[in-house]
Legacy VTK file of the C-alpha trace (Angstrom):
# vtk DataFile Version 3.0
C-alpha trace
ASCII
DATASET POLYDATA
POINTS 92 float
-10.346 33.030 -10.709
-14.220 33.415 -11.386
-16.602 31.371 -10.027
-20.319 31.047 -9.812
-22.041 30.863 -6.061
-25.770 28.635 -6.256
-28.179 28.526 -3.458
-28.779 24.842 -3.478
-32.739 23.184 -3.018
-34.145 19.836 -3.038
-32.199 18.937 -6.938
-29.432 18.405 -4.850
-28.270 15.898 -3.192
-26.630 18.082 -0.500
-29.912 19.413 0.021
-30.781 20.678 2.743
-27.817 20.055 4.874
-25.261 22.531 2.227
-26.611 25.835 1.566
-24.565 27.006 -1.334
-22.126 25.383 -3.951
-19.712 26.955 -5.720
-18.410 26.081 -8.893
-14.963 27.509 -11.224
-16.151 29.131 -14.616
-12.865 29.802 -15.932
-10.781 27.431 -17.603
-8.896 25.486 -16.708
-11.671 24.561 -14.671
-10.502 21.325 -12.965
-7.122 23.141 -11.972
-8.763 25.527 -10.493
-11.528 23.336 -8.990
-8.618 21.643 -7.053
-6.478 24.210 -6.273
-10.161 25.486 -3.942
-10.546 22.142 -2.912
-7.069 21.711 -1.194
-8.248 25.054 0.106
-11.174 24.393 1.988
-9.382 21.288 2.868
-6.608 23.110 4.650
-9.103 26.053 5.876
-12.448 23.898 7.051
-10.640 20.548 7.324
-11.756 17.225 6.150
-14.106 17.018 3.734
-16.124 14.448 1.386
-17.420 13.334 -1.621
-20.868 14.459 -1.407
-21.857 10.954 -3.653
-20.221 9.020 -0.982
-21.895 10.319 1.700
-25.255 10.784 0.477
-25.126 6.946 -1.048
-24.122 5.629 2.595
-26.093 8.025 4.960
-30.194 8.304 5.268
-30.913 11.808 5.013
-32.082 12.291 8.392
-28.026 11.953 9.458
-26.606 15.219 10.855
-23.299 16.166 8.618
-20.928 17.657 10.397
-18.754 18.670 7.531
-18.470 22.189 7.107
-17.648 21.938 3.069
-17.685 18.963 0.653
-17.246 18.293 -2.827
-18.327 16.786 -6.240
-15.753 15.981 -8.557
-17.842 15.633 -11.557
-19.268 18.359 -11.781
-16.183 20.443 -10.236
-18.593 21.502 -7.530
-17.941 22.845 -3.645
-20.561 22.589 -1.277
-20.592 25.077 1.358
-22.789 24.283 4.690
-24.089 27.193 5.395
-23.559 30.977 4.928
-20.113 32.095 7.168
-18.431 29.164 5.353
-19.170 30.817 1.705
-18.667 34.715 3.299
-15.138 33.467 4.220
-14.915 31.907 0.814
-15.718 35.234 -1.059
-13.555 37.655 1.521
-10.810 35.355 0.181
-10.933 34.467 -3.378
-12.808 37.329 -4.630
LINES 1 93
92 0 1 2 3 4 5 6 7 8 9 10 11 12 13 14 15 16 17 18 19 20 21 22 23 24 25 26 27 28 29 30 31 32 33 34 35 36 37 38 39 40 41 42 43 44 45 46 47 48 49 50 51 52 53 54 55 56 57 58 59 60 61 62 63 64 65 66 67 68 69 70 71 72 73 74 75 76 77 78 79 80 81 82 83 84 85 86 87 88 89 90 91
């Protein structure tokens, strides 16, 4: 599976409490999108959808997620940088 890794900054909404999204670049995309979001969801534990969250919490509210997601745009967000190293030792 290929996938590209993005530092995120303030375009995103997970900004600045995710570091890093990663996103599937192979098709089928959206069965592979899912396949790392049950993933992270058995590895990191619960998780969100990052337009949920954001469209309920100010930003000044400390996440304590370690990973969430963004369906539409088949995007992972990663909080911060051992999350995504034990990402890549895995899928890469």
């Amino acid at each position: 599976m290929d996938f590209k890794i993005v530092k995120v900054d303030a375009r995103y909404k997970a900004y600045p409490h995710f570091q890093f999204y990663i996103v599937p670049t192979d098709w089928p995309k959206a069965d592979h999108y899912l396949e790392l979001r049950e993933w992270c969801w058995a590895t990191y534990g619960p998780g969100c959808d990052i337009n949920m969250r954001c469209s309920y919490n100010p930003p000044e509210v400390t996440y304590t997620y370690k990973w969430v997601w963004q369906d539409e745009e088949f995007r992972i967000f990663f909080k911060d940088g051992p999350e995504l190293a034990h990402f890549q030792l895995t899928w890469s």
